[in-house]
Short mmCIF file of the C-alpha atoms (twelve columns), coordinates in Angstrom:
data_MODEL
# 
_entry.id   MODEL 
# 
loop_
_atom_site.group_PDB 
_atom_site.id 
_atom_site.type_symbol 
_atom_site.label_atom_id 
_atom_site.label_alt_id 
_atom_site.label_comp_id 
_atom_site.label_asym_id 
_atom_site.label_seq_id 
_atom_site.Cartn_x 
_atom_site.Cartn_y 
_atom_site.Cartn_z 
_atom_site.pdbx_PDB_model_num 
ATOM 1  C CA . UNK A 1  -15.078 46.128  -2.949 1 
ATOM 2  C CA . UNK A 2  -17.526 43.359  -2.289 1 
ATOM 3  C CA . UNK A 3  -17.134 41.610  -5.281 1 
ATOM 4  C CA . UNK A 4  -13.469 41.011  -4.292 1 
ATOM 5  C CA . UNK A 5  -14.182 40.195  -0.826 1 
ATOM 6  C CA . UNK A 6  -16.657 37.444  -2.435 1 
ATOM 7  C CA . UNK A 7  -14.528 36.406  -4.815 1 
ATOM 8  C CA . UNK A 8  -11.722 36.058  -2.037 1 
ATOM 9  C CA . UNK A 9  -13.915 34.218  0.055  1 
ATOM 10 C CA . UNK A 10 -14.982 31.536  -2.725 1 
ATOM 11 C CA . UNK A 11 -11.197 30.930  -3.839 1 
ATOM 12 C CA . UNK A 12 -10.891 30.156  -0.448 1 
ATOM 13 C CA . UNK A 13 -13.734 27.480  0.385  1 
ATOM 14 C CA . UNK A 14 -12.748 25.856  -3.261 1 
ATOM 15 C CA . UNK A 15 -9.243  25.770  -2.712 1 
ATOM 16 C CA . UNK A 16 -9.966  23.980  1.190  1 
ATOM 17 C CA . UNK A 17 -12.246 21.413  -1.065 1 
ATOM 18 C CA . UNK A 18 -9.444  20.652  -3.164 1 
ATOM 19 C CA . UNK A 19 -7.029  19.620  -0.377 1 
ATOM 20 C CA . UNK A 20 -9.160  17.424  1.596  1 
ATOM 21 C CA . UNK A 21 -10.036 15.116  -1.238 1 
ATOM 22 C CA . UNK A 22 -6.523  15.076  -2.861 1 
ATOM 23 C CA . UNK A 23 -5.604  12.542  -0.086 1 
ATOM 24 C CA . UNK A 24 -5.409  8.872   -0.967 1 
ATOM 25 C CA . UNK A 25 -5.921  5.883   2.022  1 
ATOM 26 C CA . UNK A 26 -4.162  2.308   1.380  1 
ATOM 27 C CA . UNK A 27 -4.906  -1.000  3.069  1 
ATOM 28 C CA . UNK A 28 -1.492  -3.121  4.384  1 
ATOM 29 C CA . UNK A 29 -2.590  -6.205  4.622  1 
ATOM 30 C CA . UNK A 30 -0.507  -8.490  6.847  1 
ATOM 31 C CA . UNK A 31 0.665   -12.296 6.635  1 
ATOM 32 C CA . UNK A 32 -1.506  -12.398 9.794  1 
ATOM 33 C CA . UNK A 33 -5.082  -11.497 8.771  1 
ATOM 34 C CA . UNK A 34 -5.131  -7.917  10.127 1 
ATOM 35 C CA . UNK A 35 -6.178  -5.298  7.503  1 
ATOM 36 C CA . UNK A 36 -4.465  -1.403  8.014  1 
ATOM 37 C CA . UNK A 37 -5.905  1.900   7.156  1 
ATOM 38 C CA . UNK A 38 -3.958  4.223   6.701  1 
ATOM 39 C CA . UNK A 39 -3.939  7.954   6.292  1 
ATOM 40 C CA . UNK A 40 -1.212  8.657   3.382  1 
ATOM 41 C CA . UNK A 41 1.329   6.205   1.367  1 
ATOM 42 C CA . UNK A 42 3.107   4.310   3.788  1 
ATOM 43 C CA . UNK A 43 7.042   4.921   3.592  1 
ATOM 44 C CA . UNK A 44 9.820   1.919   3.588  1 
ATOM 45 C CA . UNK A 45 12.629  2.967   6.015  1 
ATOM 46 C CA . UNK A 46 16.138  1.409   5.344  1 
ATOM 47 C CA . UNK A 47 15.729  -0.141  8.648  1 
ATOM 48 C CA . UNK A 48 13.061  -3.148  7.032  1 
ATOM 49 C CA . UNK A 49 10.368  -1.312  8.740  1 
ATOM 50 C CA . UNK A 50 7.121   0.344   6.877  1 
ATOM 51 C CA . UNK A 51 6.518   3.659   8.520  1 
ATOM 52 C CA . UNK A 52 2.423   4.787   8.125  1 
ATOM 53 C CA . UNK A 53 0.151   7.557   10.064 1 
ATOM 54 C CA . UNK A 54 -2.960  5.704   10.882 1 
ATOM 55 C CA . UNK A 55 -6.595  6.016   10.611 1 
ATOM 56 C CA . UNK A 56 -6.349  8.224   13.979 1 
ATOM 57 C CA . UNK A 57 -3.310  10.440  12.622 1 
ATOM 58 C CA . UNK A 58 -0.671  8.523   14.704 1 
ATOM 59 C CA . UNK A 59 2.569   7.460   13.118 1 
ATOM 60 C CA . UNK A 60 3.186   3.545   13.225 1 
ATOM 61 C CA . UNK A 61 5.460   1.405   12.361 1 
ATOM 62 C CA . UNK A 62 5.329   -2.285  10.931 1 
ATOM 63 C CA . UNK A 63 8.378   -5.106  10.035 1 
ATOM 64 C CA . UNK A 64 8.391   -5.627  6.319  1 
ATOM 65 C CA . UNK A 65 8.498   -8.908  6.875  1 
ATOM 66 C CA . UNK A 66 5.228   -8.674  8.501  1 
ATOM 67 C CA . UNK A 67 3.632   -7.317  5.054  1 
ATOM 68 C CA . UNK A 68 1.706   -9.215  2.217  1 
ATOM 69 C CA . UNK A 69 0.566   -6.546  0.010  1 
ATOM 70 C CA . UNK A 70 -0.301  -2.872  0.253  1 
ATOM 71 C CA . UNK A 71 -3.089  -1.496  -1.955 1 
ATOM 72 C CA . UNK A 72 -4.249  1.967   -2.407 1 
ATOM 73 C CA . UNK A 73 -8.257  2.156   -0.905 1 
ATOM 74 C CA . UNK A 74 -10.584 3.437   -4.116 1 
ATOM 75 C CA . UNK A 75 -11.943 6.862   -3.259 1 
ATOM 76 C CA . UNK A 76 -15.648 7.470   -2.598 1 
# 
């Protein structure tokens, strides 16, 4: 009985490791300067916006237009 409980119990904590590192950050930079963070690939809308969740899990939205490149962040 214990060694299923354990063996339960470890599944779990390595299966909640495996999520958190699975997601992947990306950096909009903008015609203007500004560098984004964001939590997730950002999503084009049909509208000409970019739709992201930023660094403080808030969804935002940006004009295309407004966009110079978007690059994934390297993970740690």
């Amino acid at each position: 009985m214990k060694k299923s409980i354990l063996l339960s119990i470890t599944a779990l904590i390595a299966l909640s490791a495996l999520t958190g590192c699975t997601r992947t950050s990306y950096a909009i930079h903008t015609n203007d300067g500004r560098t984004i963070v964001t939590d997730g690939k950002p999503q084009d809308a049909e509208t000409g916006l970019l739709g992201y969740v930023d660094a403080n899990g808030v969804k935002q939205q940006i004009n295309k237009s407004d966009v110079k490149e978007i690059s994934e962040v390297p993970k740690k």
